[in-house]
C-alpha positions as CSV (number, residue, x, y, z in Angstrom):
1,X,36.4,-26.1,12.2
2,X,36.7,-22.5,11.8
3,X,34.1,-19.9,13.6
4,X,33.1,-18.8,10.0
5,X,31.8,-22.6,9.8
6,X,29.3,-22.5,12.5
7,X,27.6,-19.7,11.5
8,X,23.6,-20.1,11.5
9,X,22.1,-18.9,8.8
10,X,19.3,-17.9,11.6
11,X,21.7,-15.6,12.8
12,X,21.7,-14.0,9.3
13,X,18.3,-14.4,8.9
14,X,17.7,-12.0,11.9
15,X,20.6,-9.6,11.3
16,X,19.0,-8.2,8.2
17,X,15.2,-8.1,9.9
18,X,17.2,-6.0,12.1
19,X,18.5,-3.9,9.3
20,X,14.9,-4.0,7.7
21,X,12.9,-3.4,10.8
22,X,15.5,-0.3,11.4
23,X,15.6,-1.9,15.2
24,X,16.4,-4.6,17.7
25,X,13.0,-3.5,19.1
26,X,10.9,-3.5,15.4
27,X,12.7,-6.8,14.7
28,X,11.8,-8.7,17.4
29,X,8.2,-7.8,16.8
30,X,8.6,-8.6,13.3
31,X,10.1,-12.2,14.1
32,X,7.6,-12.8,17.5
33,X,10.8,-13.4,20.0
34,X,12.1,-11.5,23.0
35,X,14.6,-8.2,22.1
36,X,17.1,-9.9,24.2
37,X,17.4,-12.9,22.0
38,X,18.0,-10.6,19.2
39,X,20.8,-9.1,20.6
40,X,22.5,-11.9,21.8
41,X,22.2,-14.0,18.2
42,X,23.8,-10.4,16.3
43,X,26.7,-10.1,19.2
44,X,27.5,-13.8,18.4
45,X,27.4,-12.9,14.8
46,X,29.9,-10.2,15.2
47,X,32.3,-12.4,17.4
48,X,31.9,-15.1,15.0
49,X,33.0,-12.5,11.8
50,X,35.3,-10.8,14.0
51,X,33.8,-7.2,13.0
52,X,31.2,-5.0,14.0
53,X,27.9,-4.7,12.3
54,X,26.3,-1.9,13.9
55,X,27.6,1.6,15.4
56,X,25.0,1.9,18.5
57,X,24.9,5.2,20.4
58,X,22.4,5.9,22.9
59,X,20.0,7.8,20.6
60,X,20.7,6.0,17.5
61,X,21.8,2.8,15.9
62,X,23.1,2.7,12.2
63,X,25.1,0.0,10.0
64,X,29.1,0.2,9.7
65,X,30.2,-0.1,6.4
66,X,31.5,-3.4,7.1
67,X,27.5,-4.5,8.3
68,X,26.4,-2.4,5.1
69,X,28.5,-5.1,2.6
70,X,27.6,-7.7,4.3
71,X,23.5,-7.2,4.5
72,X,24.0,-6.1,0.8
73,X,25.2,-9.6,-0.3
74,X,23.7,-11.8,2.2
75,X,20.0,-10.2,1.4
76,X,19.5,-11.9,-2.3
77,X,21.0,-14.9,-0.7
78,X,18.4,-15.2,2.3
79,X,15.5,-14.6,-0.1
80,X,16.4,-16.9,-2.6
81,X,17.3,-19.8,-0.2
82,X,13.6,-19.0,2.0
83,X,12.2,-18.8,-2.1
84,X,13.9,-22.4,-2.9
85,X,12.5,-23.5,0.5
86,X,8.8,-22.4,-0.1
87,X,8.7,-23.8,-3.3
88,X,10.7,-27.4,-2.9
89,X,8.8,-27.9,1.4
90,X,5.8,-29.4,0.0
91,X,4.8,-32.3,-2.5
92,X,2.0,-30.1,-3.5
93,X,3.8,-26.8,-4.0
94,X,2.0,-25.0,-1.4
95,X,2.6,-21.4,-0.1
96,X,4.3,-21.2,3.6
97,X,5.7,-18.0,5.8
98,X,3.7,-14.7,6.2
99,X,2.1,-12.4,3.4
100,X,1.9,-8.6,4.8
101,X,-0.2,-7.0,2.2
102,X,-1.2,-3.1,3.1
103,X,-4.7,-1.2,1.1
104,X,-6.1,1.9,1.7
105,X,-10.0,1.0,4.2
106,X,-12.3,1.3,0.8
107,X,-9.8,-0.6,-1.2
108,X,-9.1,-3.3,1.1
109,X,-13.0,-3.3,1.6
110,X,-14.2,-3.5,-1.6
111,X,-11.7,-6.3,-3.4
112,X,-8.3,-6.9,-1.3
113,X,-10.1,-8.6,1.7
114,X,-12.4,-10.9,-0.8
115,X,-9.5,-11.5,-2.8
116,X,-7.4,-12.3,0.7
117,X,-10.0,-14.8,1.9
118,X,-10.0,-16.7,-1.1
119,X,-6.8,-17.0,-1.6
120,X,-6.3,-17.9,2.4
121,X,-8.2,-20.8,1.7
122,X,-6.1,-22.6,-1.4
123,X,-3.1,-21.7,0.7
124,X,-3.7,-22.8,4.8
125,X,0.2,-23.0,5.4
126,X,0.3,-19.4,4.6
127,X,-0.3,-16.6,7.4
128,X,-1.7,-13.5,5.9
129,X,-1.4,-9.7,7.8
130,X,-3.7,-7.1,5.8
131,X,-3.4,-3.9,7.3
132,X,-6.0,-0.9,6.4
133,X,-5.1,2.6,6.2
134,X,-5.7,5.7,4.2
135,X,-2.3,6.8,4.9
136,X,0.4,5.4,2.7
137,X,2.4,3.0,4.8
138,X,6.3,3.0,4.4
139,X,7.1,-0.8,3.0
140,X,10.6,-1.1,4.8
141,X,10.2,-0.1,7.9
142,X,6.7,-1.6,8.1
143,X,8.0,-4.9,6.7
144,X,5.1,-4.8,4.1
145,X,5.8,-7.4,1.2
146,X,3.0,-5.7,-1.1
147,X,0.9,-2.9,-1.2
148,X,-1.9,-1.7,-3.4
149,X,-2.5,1.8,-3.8
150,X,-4.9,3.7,-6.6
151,X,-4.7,7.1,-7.9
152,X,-0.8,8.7,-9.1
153,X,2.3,7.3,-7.7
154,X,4.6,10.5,-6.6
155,X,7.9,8.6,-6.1
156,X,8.8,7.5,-9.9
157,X,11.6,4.8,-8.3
158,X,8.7,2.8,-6.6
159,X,8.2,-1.0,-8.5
160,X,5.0,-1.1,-9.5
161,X,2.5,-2.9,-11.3
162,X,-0.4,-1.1,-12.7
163,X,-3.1,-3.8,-12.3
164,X,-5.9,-1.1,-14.4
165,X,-7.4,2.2,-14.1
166,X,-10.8,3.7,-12.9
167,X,-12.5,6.8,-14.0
168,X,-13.2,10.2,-11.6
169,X,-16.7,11.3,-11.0
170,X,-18.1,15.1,-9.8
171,X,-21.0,14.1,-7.3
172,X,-23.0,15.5,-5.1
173,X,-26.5,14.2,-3.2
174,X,-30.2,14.8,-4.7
175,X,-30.9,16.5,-1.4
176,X,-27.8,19.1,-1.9
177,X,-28.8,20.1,-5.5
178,X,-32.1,20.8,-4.9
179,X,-31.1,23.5,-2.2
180,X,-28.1,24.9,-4.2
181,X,-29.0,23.5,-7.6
182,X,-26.9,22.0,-10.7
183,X,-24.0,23.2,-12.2
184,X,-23.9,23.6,-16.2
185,X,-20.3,24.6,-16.5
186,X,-17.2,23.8,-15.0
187,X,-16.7,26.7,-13.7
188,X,-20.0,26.9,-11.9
189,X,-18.3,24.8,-9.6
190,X,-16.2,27.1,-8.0
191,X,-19.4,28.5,-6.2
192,X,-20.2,25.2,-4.8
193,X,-19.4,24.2,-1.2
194,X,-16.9,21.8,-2.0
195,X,-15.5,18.6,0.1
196,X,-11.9,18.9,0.5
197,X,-9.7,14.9,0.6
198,X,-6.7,16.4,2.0
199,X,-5.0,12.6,0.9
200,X,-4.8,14.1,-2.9
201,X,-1.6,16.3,-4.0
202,X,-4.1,18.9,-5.3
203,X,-7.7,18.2,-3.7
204,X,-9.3,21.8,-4.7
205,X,-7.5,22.0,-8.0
206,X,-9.7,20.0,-11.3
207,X,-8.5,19.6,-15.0
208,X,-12.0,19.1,-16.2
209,X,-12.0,17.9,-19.9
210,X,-15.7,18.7,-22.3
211,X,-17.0,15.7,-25.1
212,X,-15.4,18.0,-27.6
213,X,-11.7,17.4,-25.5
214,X,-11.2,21.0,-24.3
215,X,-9.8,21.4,-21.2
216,X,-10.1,23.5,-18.4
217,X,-8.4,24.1,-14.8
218,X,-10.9,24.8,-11.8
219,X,-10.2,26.1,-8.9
220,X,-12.8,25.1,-5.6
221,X,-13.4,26.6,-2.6
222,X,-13.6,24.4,1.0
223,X,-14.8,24.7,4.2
224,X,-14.6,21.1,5.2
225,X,-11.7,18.9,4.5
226,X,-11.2,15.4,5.1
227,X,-8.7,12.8,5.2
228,X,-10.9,9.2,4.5
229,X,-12.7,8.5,1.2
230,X,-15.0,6.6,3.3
231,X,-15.8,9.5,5.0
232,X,-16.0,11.2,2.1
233,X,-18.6,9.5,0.9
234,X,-20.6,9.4,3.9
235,X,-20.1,13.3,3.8
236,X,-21.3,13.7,0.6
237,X,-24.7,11.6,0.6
238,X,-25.7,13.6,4.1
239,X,-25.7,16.8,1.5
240,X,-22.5,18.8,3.0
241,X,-21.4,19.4,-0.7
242,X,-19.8,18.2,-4.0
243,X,-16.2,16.6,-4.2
244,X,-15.0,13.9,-6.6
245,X,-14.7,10.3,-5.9
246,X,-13.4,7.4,-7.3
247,X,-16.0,4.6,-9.1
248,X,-15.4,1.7,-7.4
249,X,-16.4,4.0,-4.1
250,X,-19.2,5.3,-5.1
251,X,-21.0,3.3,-7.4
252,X,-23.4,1.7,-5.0
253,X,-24.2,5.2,-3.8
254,X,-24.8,6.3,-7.7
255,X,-26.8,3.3,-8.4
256,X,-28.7,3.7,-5.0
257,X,-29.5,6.8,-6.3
258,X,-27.6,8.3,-3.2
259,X,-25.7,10.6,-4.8
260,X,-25.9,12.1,-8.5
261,X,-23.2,12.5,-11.3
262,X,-22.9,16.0,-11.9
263,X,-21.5,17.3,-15.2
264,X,-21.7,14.1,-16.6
265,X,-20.5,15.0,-19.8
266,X,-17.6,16.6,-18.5
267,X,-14.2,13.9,-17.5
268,X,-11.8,14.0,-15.5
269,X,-8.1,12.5,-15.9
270,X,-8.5,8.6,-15.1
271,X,-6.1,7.0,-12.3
272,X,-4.2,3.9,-11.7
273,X,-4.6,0.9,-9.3
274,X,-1.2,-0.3,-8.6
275,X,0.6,-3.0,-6.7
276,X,4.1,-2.0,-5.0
277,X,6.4,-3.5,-3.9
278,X,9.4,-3.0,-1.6
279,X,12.9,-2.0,-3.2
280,X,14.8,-5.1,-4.1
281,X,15.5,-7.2,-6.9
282,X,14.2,-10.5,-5.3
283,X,10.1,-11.0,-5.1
284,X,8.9,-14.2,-2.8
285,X,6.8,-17.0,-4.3
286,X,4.0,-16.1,-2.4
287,X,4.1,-12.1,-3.1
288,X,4.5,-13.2,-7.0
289,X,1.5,-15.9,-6.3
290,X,-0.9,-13.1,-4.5
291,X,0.3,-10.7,-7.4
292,X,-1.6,-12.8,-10.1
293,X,-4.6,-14.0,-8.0
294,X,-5.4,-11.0,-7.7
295,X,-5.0,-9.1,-10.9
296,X,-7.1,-12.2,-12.0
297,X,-10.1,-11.9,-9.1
298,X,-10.9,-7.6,-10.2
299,X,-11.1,-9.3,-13.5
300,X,-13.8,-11.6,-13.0
């Protein structure tokens, strides 16, 4: 029996988390085992194939082309065997492994989360990691499988799947207008304090379009900026000025009668709720599985 023979495909299985995480140290957090173990199963590896796999310095570790080829056919393998494995482990077809899934706070609030419990229940062999942020998390080095993001994807090589849009609204608090009153124009804006969300490409810059569907670019002026919609919100219904939020956001508020719709006639481009997903040609069972739960759940 040759060393290529008693290769374990563990040993694979952990060579390209290693290449994924971008570390020994990231991929033995990833897998929940000791950085030592890591590096012994990927030195066996290399004695085994009788080639290197990484070029380590003391700063920086990066793949040899040799370890390049080899990630880049053993990675559509890996996921296609752990796919097979998911789908043929149990009589009733359930979902095993671990789901990461990132949202933005408000998203994951208002529908991810729901959505996640639900779907934790029909599937208790599956382990779930949500993580919140407003930031937008990188999926390969955070090991994310899926992440849902609304508004305008910069980066036009992304996969994504646009589950639906949502409409833009101008608002501002009943308290606020009172003292500084309501705008009748678009460009009456510009003379409102205005709430900067420094998350948005272009946060004091408006296409504002009339009934009629003339269009017009505003430009606002800020003394407060801030990087949450959440806090956003909470901003805006204490009276500290007019910004533009999302619907899903801040409909309670604007049924509450929290905060007012101003220039109501007026719209503002529409944006996209999308699911992304890591680069790669191969998508698990249970990323597909979550993928049309969900787009079925926000539809209900």
């Amino acid at each position: 029996m040759s060393k290529l023979d008693q290769i374990d495909l563990n040993a694979l299985k952990i060579f390209d988390t290693v290449v994924e995480a971008g570390s020994f140290t990231a991929a033995a957090d990833r897998l929940g085992v000791a950085k030592a173990r890591i590096s012994i199963q990927v030195a066996r590896l290399e004695q085994q194939l009788g080639i290197s796999l990484f070029a380590r310095t003391t700063r920086r570790m990066a793949l040899t082309d040799m370890g390049r080829s080899l990630h880049e056919q053993c990675k559509p393998l890996l996921a296609g065997l752990q796919d097979a494995l998911t789908q043929s482990g149990s009589e009733k077809g359930e979902l095993t492994g671990l789901l990461r899934l990132s949202a933005s706070v408000s998203h994951a609030t208002q529908s991810v989360a729901p959505a996640v419990a639900q779907f934790a229940t029909m599937h208790p062999g599956l382990r779930i990691d949500l993580r919140t942020s407003d930031r937008i998390s990188d999926l390969v080095s955070d090991g994310i499988d899926l992440s849902f993001r609304m508004g305008w994807l910069r980066d036009s090589s992304q996969r994504a799947i646009k589950l639906g849009e949502f409409r833009q609204f101008i608002l501002a608090s009943p308290a606020y207008l009172k003292k500084h009153g309501r705008p009748k124009k678009p460009e009456d804006l510009a003379q409102h304090e205005w709430i900067a969300l420094s998350l948005l490409p272009t946060p004091l810059t408006w296409k504002i379009t009339d009934a009629q569907g003339h269009a017009q670019t505003v430009h606002m002026k800020s003394r407060l900026q801030v990087d949450s919609p959440n806090a956003l919100l909470s901003l805006l219904q204490n009276g500290a000025g007019m910004s533009v939020m999302e619907e899903f956001s801040a409909q309670a508020a604007i049924s509450a009668g929290r905060l007012i719709q101003v220039l109501p006639e007026h719209v503002l481009a529409s944006g996209g709720m999308y699911a992304v997903l890591p680069p790669g040609r191969h998508v698990p069972a249970r990323v597909r599985a979550f993928i049309e739960f969900y787009k079925a759940f926000i539809q209900q």
